[in-house]
N, C-alpha and C positions, 0 to 999 in steps of 0.2 A: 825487766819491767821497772820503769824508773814512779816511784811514788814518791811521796812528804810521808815523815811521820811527824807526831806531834805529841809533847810530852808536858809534864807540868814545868817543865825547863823551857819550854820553845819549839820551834817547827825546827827537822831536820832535814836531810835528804837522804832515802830508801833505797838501793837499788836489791830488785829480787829476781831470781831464777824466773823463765817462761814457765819451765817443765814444775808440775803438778806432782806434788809428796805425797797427796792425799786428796779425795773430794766427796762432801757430804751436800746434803740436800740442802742447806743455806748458804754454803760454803766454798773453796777451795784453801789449802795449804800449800806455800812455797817457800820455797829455801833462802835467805837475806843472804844476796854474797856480800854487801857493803852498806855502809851507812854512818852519819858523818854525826852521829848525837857521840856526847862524851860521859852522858847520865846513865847509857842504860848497858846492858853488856856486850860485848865483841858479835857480832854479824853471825860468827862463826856458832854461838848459841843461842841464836833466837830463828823465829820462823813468822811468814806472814800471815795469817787468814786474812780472804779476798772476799767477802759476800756477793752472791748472783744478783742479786737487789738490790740496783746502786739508789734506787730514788726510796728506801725505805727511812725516814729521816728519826723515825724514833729507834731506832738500834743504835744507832751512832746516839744518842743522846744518852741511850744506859751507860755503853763501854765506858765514852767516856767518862760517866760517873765511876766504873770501875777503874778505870787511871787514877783517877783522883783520890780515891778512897778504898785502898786495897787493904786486904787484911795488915795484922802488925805484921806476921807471918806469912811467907811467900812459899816457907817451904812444902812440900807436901798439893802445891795446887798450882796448876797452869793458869796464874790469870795473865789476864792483862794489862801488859809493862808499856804500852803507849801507842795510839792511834794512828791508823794508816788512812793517807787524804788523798785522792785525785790530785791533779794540779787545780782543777778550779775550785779546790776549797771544800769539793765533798764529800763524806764520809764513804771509806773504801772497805774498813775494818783493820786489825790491830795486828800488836806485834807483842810474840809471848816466847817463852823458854822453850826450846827445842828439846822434848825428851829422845834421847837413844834405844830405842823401840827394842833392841836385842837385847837390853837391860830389862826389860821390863814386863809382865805377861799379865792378860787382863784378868781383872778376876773370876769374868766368864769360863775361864783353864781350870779354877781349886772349886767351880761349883757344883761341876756335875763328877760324880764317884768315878765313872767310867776314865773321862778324860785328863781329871787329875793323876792316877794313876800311872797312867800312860806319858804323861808330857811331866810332870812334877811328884815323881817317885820322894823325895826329899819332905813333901808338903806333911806337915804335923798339926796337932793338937796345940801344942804352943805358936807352931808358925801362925795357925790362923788368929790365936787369940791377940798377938804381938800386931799381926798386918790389921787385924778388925782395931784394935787401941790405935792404933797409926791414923788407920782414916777417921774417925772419932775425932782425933785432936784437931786434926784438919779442920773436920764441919765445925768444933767448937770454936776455931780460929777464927772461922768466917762468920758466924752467927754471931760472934761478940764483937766482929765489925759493923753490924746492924745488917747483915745480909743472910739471905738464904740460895743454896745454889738449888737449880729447878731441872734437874737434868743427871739426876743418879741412878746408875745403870750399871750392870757385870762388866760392860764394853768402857764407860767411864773411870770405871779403877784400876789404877794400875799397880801392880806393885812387883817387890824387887826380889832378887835372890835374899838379900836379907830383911827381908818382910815390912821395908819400908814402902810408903804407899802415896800416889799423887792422883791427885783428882784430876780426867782433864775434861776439855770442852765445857769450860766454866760459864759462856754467853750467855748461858737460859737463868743464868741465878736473877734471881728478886733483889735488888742493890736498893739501900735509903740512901738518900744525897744529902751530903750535907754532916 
């Protein structure tokens, strides 16, 4: 599927997988095999969200206030690193860092006694305290960008064998512009 993307750099050119990574109820997630920006990173780590709602014209007005105006700190949170356009110019949705899902387990796994046991034998007292400090600094990150993100959930955190943590599906945050 051939789109635009669009950066604080410039328009570029998207091309993304037909086939479907993921799909949520505003959304779909596809794979970028290519793409001709030089700002943002190799195709090979990033992914597109498609929104079902091409004519919703205030979403596309947020994100891209989230292009604009992203935390100082990227690490730790999937935002959004640059706008995906139709060809006629209209808002399709963005293009963000592809996390490696085997990496990563939600934090829905370390809440419930039963199932943490069972899937993350390893989970500790300090691991948790270490992955709760992690995503802290995150929300701190993002809050002293003048934002708040609107969408935190056991399914939204991720985090790692060594107890680092990223936020994802960041679209629902409250962004100030400007």
């Amino acid at each position: 599927m051939k789109l635009y993307g669009k950066s604080l750099s410039g328009q570029f050119e998207v091309i993304a997988s037909d086939s479907v990574l993921g799909k949520g109820g505003e959304g779909s997630v596809f794979e970028v095999i290519s793409h001709t920006s030089q700002n943002i990173m190799p195709a090979s780590q990033i992914i597109a969200k498609i929104y079902h709602d091409r004519d919703d014209r205030t979403r596309g007005a947020k994100v891209a206030s989230m292009v604009q105006n992203p935390p100082k700190d990227l690490n730790g949170i999937a935002w959004p690193l640059a706008l995906r356009m139709y060809p006629d110019g209209a808002f399709a949705g963005y293009l963000m860092e592809k996390m490696d899902k085997s990496q990563w387990r939600e934090w829905l796994v370390f809440s419930n006694a039963k199932d943490r046991k069972k899937t993350a034998p390893e989970f500790s007292v300090q691991y948790a305290l270490t992955s709760s400090r992690n995503f802290i600094a995150t929300l701190k990150n993002v809050h002293e960008a003048g934002h708040m993100l609107g969408d935190i959930n056991e399914s939204n955190i991720l985090i790692s064998a060594t107890a680092g943590t990223t936020v994802i599906d960041t679209d629902s945050a409250q962004i100030t512009r400007g």
